[in-house]
C-alpha positions in Angstrom: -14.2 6.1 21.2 -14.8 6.7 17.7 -15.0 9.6 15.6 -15.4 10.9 12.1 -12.0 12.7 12.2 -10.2 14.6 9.0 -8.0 13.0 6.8 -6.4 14.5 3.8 -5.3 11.6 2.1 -8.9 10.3 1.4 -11.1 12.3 -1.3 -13.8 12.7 1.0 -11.0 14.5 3.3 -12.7 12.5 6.5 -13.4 9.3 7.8 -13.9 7.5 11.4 -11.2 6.4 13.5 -10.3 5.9 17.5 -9.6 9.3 19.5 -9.7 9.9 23.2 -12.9 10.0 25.3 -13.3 13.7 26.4 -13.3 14.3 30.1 -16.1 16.7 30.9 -14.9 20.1 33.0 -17.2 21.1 35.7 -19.7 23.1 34.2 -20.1 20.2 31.5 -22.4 17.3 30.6 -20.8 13.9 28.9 -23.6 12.9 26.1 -23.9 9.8 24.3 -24.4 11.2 20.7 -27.4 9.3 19.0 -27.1 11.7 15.7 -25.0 14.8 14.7 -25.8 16.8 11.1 -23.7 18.5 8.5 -24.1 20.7 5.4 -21.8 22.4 2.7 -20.3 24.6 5.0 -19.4 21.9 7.5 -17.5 20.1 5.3 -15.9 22.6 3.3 -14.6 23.9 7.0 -13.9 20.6 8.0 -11.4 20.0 5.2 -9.1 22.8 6.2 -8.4 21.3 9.5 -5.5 19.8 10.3 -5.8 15.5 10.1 -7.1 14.1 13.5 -8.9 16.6 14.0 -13.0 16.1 14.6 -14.9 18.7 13.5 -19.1 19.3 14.3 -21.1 21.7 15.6 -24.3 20.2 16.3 -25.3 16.9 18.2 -27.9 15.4 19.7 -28.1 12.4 22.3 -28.5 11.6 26.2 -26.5 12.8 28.7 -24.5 9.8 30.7 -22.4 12.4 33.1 -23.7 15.0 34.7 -22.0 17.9 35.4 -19.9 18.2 38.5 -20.9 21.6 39.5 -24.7 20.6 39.4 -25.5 22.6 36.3 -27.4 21.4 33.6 -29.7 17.9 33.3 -29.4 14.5 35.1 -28.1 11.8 33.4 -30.3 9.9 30.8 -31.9 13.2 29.4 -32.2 13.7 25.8 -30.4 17.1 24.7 -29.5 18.8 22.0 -25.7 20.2 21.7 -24.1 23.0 20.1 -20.3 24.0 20.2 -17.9 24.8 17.5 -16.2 21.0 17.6 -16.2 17.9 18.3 -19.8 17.0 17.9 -18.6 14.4 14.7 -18.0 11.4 17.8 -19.8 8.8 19.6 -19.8 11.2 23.2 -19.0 15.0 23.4 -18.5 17.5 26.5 -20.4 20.2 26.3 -21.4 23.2 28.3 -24.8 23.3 30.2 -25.0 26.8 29.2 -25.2 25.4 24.8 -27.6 22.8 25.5 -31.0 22.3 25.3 -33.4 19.9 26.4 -36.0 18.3 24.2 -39.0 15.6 24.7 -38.1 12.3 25.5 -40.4 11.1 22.3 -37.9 13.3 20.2 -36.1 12.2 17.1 -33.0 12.5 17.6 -31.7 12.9 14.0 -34.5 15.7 13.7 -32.9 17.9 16.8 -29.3 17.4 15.7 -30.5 19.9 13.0 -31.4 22.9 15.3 -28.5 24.3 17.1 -27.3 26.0 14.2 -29.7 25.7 11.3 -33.1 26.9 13.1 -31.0 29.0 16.2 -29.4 31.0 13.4 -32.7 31.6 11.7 -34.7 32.4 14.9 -31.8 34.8 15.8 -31.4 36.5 12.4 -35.5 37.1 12.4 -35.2 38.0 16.2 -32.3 40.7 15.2 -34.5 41.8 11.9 -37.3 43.1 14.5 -40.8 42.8 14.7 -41.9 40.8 11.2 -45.7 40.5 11.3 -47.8 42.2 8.5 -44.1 43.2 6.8 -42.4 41.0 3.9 -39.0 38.9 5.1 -37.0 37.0 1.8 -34.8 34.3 2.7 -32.0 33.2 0.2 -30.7 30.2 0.1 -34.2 28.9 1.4 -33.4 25.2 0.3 -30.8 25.3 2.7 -30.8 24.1 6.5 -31.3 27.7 8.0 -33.2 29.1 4.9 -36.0 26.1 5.3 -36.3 27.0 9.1 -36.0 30.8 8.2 -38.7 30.6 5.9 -40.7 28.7 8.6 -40.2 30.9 11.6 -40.9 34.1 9.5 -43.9 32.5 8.4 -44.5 32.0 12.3 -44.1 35.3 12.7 -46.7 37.0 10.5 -44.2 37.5 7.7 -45.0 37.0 3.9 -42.1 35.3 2.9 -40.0 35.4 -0.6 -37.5 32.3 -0.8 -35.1 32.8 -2.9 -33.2 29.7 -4.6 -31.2 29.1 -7.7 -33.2 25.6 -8.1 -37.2 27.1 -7.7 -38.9 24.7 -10.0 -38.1 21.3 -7.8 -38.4 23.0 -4.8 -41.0 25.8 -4.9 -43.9 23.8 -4.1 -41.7 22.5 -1.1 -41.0 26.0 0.2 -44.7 27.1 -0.6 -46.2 24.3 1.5 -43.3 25.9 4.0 -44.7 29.3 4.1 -43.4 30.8 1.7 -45.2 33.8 -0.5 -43.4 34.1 -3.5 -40.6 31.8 -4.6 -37.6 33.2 -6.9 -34.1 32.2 -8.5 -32.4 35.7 -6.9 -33.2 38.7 -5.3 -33.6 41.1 -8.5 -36.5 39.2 -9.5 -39.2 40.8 -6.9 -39.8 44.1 -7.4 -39.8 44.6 -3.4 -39.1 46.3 -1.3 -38.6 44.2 1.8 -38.3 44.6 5.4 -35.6 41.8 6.1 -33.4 39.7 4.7 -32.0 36.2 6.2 -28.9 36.2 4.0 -27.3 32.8 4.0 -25.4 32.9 0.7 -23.6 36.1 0.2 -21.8 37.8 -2.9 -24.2 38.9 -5.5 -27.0 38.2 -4.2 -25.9 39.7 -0.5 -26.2 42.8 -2.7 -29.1 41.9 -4.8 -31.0 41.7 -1.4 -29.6 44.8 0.1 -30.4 46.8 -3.0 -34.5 46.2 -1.8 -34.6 46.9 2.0 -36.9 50.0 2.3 -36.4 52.1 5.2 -35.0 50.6 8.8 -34.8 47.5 6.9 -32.2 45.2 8.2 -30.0 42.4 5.9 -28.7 39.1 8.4 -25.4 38.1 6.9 -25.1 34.4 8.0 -23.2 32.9 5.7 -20.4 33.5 2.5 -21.1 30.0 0.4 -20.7 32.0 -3.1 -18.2 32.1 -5.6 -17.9 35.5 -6.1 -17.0 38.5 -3.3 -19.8 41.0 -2.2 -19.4 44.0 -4.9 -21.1 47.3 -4.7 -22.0 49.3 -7.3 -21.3 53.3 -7.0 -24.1 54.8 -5.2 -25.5 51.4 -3.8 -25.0 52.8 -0.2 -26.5 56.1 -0.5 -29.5 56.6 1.5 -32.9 58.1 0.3 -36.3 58.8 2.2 -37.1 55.2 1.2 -33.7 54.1 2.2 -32.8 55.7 5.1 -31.2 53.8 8.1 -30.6 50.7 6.3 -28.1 48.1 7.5 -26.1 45.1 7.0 -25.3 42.7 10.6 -23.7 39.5 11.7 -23.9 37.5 14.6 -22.0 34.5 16.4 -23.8 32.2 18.1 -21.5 31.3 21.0 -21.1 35.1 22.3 -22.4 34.4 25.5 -25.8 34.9 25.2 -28.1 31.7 26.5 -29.0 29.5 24.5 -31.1 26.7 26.3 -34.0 28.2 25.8 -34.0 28.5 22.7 -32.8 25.5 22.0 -34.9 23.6 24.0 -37.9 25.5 22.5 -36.9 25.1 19.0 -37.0 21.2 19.8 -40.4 21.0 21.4 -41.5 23.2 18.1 -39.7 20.4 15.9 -41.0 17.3 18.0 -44.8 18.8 18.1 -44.6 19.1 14.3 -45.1 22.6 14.0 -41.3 23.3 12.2 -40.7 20.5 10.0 -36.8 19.8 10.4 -34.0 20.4 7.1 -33.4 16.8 6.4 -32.1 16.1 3.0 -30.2 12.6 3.5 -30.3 10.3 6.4 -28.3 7.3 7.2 -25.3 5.5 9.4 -22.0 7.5 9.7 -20.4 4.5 8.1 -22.1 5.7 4.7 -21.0 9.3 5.3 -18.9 9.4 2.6 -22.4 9.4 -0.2 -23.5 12.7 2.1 -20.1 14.7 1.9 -19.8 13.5 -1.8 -23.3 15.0 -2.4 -22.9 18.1 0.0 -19.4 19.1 -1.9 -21.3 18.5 -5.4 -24.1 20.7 -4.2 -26.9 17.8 -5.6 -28.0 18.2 -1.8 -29.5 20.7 -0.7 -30.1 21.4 3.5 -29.0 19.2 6.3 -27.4 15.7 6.1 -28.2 13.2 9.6 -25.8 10.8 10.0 -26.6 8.5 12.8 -24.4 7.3 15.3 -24.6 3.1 15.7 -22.6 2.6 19.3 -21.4 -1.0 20.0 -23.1 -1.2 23.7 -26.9 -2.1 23.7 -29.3 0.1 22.0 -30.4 2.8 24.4 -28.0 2.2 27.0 -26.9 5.1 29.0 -24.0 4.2 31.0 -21.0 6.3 30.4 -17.5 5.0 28.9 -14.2 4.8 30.5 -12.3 7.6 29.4 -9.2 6.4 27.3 
């Protein structure tokens, strides 16, 4: 099958090639990938991996084997995939347990964007606590999880401040969102805040921090900054506005379930109620314009690159194995 696999020698540090067809283990569904997505951090990971290698968290597509233990959906269902490689190819194996199972009407670019970009931010907001009536900021809100963060906060009764380094293209964007108040860093609003969705780390990590009031709670998701997280003396002292503050992280594959969630997050997509992080769309064989973008950060959120398969369109039949 093909693959967008890494490759050093090219500027772009991938391109597609043949690998092996993966042979599903029990507990696993084979799916015919119709679209898989990438941002900065994708491809900045992606290039430290040794050549051959295919990278991809996130695809979406039908299932054409179903798994052998009886687990998981029949073959010809639309799902959406999560695992921490592999998802860059025209068919992926993935656990029943990191799937989730959308609308057959569903876009199929649209859901490769959820498994990490809107699972992070429902999971971060879930971790935060209850949100409504209390003030959530989001930075890196032009981002794939900062536009869902912003979103789902808003969802859940938050009054949202998105923080970007770019507000004047995009603050009438994130406003129509749900967000509040729209700012170029942390330091800017006088807070205090209950939560923070953290996706960008170093100085504004401790910006943010700096304004949680009490039993406030800062998600770290992400380190896409130059610069390291540096405290100032007495940043970490606690007051009777700042008592019981903290800073937590999460991984998405720990064990916990996640076909619910994803499977919600796809119905809330397909219904129109989220609106998906889709900055650049097109065929994988133009995926060199979306990583040349991504690593020149002039795109901001989620890139959809669309897998074109050789078989007729909407087939379902699985390949032979290589």
């Amino acid at each position: 099958m093909r693959a967008l696999m890494v490759d050093h020698a090219l500027d772009t540090g991938l391109r597609v090639g043949e690998v092996e067809t993966p042979r599903p283990g029990p507990s696993q569904v084979l799916v015919k990938v119709g679209a898989f997505s990438l941002n900065y951090g994708d491809v900045v990971t992606a290039r430290e991996l040794p050549d051959g290698a295919v990278p991809g968290w996130e695809a979406a597509g039908h299932v054409v084997e179903a798994a052998h233990d009886g687990s998981g959906p029949s073959v010809g269902t639309p799902v959406v995939t999560l695992d921490e490689a592999n998802g860059w190819a025209e068919y992926r194996a993935v656990d029943t347990a990191t799937l989730g199972v959308v609308p057959p009407s569903a876009d199929l670019g649209a859901m490769s964007t959820i498994p990490v970009a809107a699972n992070s931010a429902l999971r971060a907001l879930r971790r935060i606590g209850p949100i409504l009536g209390r003030t959530v900021m989001v930075t890196g809100a032009t981002g794939g999880v900062g536009r869902y963060a912003v979103q789902l906060a808003r969802m859940g009764g938050a009054a949202v401040v998105a923080v970007t380094s770019s507000p004047g293209p995009y603050a009438d964007e994130l406003r129509s969102l749900g967000a509040a108040e729209v700012v170029s860093r942390p330091s800017e609003y006088a807070g205090p805040v209950y939560g923070v969705v953290e996706c960008v780390g170093g100085q504004l990590l401790v910006e943010a921090f700096d304004l949680l009031q009490r039993d406030g709670v800062l998600v770290a998701l992400g380190h896409v900054a130059p610069e390291p997280e540096s405290f100032p003396p007495g940043a970490l002292i606690a007051g009777p506005t700042r008592h019981n503050r903290s800073i937590v992280t999460f991984h998405q594959l720990d064990g916990a379930p996640l076909s619910p969630d994803l499977s919600w997050l796809g119905e809330q997509v397909t219904q129109g109620a989220l609106t998906p992080s889709v900055a650049w769309r097109g065929s994988w064989h133009r995926v060199d314009e979306a990583v040349g973008r991504l690593l020149t950060r002039t795109l901001h959120g989620k890139a959809v690159v669309e897998v074109r398969h050789p078989e007729a369109e909407g087939s379902v039949r699985p390949p032979s194995a290589v």
